[in-house]
N, C-alpha and C positions, 0 to 999 in steps of 0.2 A: 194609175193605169194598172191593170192586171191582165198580162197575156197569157194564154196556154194552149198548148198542143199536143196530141196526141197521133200516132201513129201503132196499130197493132195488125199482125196476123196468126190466127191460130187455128189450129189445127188439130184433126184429133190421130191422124199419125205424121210422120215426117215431123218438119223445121217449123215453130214457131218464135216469132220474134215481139217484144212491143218496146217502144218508150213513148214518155211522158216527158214533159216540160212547161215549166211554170218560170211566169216573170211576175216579181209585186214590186211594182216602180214605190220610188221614197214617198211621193204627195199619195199612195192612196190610201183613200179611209173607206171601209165597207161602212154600210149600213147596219147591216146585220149580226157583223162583227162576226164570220166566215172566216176570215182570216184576220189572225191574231196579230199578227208584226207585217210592218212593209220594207221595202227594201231587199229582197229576198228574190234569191232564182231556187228553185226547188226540180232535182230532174230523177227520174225512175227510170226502169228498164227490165227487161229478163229475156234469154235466149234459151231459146231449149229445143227437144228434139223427143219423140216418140216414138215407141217400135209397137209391133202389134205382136202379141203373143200366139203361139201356135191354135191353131181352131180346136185342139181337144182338152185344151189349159184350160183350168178356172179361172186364169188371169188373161185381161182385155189386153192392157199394155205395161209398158214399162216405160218411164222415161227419166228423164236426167234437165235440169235445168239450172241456170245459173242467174243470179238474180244484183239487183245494183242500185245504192239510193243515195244521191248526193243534194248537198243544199250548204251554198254559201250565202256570205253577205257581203256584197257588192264595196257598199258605204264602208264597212271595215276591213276589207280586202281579207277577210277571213272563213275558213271553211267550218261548217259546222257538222257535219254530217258529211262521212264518206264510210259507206255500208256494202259487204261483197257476199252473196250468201252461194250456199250451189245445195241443190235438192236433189235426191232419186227417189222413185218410187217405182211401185206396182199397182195398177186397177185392177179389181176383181169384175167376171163378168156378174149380171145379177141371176138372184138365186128363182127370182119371181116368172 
């Protein structure tokens, strides 16, 4: 069995939010061989936030975001992955 779910909202100013979640129970075998290993919850995320730059800036926005990626193994009662990132930037508006 393989579950997953997602939930996101984004935005191109103010509060975006998303996460991600995955479950790969012990008995499954892909066909395709998509997923490599079973037994596995695999989960993502990011929150962030955007500002809109003054209307006579060359720049669109500015934002800030923080990001997050975990995956344990159930069967082993072990984490494999715990990931924490944070971003800023600047968008330029276009030149076109």
């Amino acid at each position: 069995m393989d579950l997953n779910t997602s939930f996101a909202r984004t935005a191109r100013e103010g509060l975006s939010y998303g996460i991600y979640m995955d479950w790969v129970g012990k008995n499954f075998s892909p066909s395709l061989g998509y997923v490599q290993e079973n037994d596995l919850i695999n989960g993502s995320g990011f929150a962030g936030y955007h500002w809109k730059a003054k209307e006579e800036s060359k720049k669109a926005y500015y934002y800030l975001q923080a990001n997050f990626i975990y995956k344990w193994k159930p069967d082993l009662d072990k984490e494999e992955t715990k990931f924490i990132s944070t971003q800023a930037g600047v968008s330029f508006k276009s030149w076109c």
